[in-house]
C-alpha positions, 0 to 999 in steps of 0.5 A: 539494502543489507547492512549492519541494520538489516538482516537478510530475513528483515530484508525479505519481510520487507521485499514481501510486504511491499509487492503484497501492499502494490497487489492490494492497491493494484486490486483494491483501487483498479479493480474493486473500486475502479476508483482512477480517474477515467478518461473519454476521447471524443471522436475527432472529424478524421480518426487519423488527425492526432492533433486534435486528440484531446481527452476529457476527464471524468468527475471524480467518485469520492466515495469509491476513492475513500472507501478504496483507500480506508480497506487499503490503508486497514488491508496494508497495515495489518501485513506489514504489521504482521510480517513486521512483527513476525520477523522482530519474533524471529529475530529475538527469540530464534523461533515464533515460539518463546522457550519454556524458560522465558515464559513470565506469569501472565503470559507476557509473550502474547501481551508483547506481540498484540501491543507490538501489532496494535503500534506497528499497525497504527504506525503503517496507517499513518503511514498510508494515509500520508502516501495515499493524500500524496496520490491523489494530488498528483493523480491528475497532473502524472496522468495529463503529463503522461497523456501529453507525452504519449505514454498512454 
């Protein structure tokens, strides 16, 4: 959404993050970890008898559910920090760059940014860490709703 709040370049920092950060879940939890829940259907009398389809879920690994979701909490926050601090910067200044005018002593520039990443980085943990408690509590129940409703 434009408005008042949001550049379009803010907008496309955001729109960019967001598909990056579904990738490296999609990556991350399917395909490196293959940390879903995984289920078996038992072969039934007849193959063609669908009422008696009933699948039976897996134990959950923890351990490959934790480490998934440590690499993609660090993995997301630091692109969204990095693209978050990248359009602040080009918002502000113009360019990536300071102009030789702004420069303080002591390099306050480059401070500025590393405190910047370092506090979007800790914002966007939490962040994750909260929508990925929020997954894996409605794992389950989405994927047994979505079972009874024939969507897999």
């Amino acid at each position: 959404m434009i408005d008042g709040a949001h550049s379009p370049i803010s907008m496309i920092g955001f729109s960019v993050t967001d598909i990056l950060c579904i990738l490296i879940f999609w990556i991350f939890y399917y395909h490196v970890f293959s940390a879903q829940i995984k289920t078996t259907c038992p072969p039934g009398p007849d193959e063609k008898d669908f009422e008696n389809h009933h699948h039976k879920y897996s134990k959950n690994n923890w351990i490959k559910k934790i480490l998934a979701f440590i690499t993609i909490t660090v993995l997301c926050s630091v692109v969204e920090s990095a693209v978050q601090v990248a359009v602040y910067e080009f918002l502000v200044s113009g360019i990536f760059e300071p102009k030789e005018d702004d420069i303080p002593p002591e390099d306050f520039f480059g401070i500025k940014v590393f405190y910047l990443f370092l506090f979007f980085t800790a914002v966007f943990s939490i962040k994750y860490i909260v929508e990925e408690t929020i997954f894996v509590a409605l794992e389950k129940p989405m994927m047994m709703l979505s079972e009874h409703y024939g969507v897999v």
